[in-house]
C-alpha positions as CSV (number, residue, x, y, z in Angstrom):
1,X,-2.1,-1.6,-5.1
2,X,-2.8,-4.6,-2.5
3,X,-1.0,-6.1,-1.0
4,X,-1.3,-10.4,-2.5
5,X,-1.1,-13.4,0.5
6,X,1.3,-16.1,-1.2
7,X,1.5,-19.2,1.4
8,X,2.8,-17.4,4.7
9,X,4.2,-14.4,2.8
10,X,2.8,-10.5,2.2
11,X,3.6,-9.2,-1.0
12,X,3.3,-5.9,-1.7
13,X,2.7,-4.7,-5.4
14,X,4.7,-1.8,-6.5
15,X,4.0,-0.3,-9.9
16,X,7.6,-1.6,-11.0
17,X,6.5,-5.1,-9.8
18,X,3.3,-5.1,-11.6
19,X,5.0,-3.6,-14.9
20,X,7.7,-6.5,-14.3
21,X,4.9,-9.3,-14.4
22,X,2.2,-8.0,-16.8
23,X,4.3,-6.1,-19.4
24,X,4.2,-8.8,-21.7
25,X,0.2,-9.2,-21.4
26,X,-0.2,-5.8,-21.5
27,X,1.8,-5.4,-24.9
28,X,-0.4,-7.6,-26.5
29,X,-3.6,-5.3,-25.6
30,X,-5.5,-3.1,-28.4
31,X,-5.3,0.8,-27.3
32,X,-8.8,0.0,-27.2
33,X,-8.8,-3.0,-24.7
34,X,-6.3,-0.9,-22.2
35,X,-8.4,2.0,-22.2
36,X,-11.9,0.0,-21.6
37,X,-10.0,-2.4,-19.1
38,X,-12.1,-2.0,-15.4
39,X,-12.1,-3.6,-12.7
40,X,-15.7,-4.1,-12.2
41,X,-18.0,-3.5,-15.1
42,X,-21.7,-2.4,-15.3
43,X,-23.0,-5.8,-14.2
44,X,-20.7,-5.6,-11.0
45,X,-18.9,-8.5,-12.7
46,X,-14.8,-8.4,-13.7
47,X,-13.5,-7.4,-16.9
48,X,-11.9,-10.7,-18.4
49,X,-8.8,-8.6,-19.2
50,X,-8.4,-7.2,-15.2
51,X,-9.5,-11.1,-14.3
52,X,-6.1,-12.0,-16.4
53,X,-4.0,-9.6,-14.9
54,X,-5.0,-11.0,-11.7
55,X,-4.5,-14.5,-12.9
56,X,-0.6,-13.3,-13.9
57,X,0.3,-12.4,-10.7
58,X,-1.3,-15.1,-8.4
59,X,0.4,-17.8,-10.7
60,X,3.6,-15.5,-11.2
61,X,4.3,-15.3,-7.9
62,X,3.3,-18.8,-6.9
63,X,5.6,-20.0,-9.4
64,X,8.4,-18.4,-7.9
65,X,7.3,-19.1,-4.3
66,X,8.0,-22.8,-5.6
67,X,11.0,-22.1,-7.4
68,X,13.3,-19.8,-5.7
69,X,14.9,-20.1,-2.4
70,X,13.4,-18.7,0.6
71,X,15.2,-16.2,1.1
72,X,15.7,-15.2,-3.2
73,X,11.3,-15.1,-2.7
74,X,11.3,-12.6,0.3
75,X,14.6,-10.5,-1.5
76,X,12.5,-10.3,-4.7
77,X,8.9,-9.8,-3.8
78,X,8.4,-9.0,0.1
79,X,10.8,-6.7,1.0
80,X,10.9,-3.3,-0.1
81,X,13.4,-0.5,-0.5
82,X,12.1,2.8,-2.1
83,X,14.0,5.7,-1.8
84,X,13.0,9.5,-2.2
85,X,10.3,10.7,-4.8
86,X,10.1,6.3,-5.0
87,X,9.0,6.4,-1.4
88,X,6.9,9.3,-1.1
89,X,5.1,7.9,-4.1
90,X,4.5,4.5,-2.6
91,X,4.3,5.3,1.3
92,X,0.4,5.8,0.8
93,X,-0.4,2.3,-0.3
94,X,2.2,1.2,2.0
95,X,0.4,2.2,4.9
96,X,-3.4,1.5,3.9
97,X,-2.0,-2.5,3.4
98,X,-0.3,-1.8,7.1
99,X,-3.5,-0.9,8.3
100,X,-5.5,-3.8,6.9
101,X,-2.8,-6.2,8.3
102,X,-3.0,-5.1,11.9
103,X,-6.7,-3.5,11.6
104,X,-5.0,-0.3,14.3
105,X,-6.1,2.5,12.6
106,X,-6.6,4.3,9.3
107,X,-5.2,7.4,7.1
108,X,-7.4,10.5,6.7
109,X,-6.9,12.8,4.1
110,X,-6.4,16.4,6.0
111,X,-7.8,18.4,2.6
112,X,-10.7,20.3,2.4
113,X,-13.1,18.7,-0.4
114,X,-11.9,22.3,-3.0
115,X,-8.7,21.3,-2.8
116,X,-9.3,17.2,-3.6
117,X,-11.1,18.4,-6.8
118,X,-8.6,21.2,-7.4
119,X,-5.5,18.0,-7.4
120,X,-8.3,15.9,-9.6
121,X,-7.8,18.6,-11.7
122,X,-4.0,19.1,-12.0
123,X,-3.3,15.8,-11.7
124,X,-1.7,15.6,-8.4
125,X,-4.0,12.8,-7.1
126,X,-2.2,10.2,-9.3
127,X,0.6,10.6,-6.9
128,X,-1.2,11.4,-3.8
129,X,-4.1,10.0,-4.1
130,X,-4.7,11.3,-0.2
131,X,-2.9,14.6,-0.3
132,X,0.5,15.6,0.4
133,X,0.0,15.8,4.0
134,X,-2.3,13.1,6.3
135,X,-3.2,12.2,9.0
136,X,-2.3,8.4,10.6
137,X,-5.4,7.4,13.2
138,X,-4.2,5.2,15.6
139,X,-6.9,3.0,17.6
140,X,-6.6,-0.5,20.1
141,X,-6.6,-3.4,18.0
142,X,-9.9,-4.8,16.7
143,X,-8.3,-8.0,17.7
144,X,-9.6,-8.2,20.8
145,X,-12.5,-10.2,21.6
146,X,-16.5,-8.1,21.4
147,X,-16.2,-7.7,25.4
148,X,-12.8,-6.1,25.6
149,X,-14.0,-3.6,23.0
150,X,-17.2,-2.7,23.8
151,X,-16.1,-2.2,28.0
152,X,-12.2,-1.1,27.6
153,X,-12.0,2.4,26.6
154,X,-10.5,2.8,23.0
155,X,-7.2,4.6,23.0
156,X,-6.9,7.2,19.9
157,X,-3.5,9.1,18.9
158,X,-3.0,11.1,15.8
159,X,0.3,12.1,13.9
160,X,0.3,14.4,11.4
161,X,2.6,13.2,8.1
162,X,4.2,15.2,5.3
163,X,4.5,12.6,2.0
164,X,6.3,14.9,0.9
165,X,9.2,15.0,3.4
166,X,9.3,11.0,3.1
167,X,13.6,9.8,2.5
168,X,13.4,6.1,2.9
169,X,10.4,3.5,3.3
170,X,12.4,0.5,3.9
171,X,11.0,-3.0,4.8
172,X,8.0,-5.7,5.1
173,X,4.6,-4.7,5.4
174,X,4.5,-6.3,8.5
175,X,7.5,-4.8,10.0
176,X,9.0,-1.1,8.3
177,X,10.4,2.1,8.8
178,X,9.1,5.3,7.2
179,X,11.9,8.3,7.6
180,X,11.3,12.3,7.0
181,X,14.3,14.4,7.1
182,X,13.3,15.1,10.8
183,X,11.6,11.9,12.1
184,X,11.5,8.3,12.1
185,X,8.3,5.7,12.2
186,X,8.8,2.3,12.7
187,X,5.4,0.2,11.8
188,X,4.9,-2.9,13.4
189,X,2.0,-4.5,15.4
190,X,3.0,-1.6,17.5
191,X,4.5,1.9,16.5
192,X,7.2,3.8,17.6
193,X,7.9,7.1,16.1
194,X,11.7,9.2,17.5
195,X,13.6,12.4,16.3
196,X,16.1,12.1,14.4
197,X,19.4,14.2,15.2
């Protein structure tokens, strides 16, 4: 799921958060409604149900923006702490709203095109909707001006990750660490990644 811009705050949208706002809504939907729900219909226009879930959370979390404390907003709905199968579950979306934040790169699924309609078929691509294993692309910033891109040479590194392997995604999406059982990443506007052990 995005990631939602609330005054000067990121947010990002876990399942359990979205399940946590939208339950109620969601209750009071036909089997009929749930199922036809889309985000964009045949006319390129917004189902009015997916227009309401979207209305929930902007006002939800505006609401508590002006409610709670400072620090009870970020605690609740900016930071993030997944742990586990929680984290290898979530790291995915974690890192495409990393990579729209700081525009440095991208994630590249590392299966052949059998395999993604093999895991269409079995299912797997509701958990990894990129594969088990990808590949993080690394570039300059596109924040520099035209000039600076089109004349300084673009550096390019790659690292290889394993979802699988994935302990602890801990943090903001501006500023988190990803840890394997071997290494650690810590994603900021730049990257560091170390050994563990």
């Amino acid at each position: 799921m995005a990631y939602y811009k609330i005054g000067r705050y990121r947010v990002f949208y876990s399942e359990d958060r979205f399940m946590e706002v939208n339950q109620p809504f969601l209750s009071s939907l036909t089997a009929h409604e749930l199922i036809s729900m889309k985000v964009l219909g045949i006319d390129g226009k917004p189902d009015k149900n997916a227009l309401k879930l979207q209305t929930i959370h902007i006002e939800k979390l505006q609401e508590d923006l002006k409610n709670l404390p400072n620090q009870d907003f970020i605690e609740k709905w900016v930071e993030f702490d997944f742990r586990n199968e929680k984290a290898q579950d979530v790291v995915g979306e974690i890192l495409v709203d990393y990579f729209d934040i700081y525009k440095n790169g991208c994630i590249i699924d590392l299966r052949t095109f059998d395999d993604q309609l093999n895991n269409d078929f079995t299912g797997e691509n509701l958990s990894f909707p990129t594969g088990e294993k990808v590949r993080l692309q690394f570039t300059l910033s596109n924040r520099q001006n035209f000039a600076q891109r089109l004349f300084k040479r673009r550096s390019l590194f790659n690292v290889v990750m394993d979802l699988k392997r994935i302990k602890i995604a801990k943090g903001v999406l501006a500023d988190f660490k990803i840890e394997t059982d071997n290494q650690i990443f810590q994603f900021s506007e730049n990257v560091e990644i170390s050994s563990k052990g």
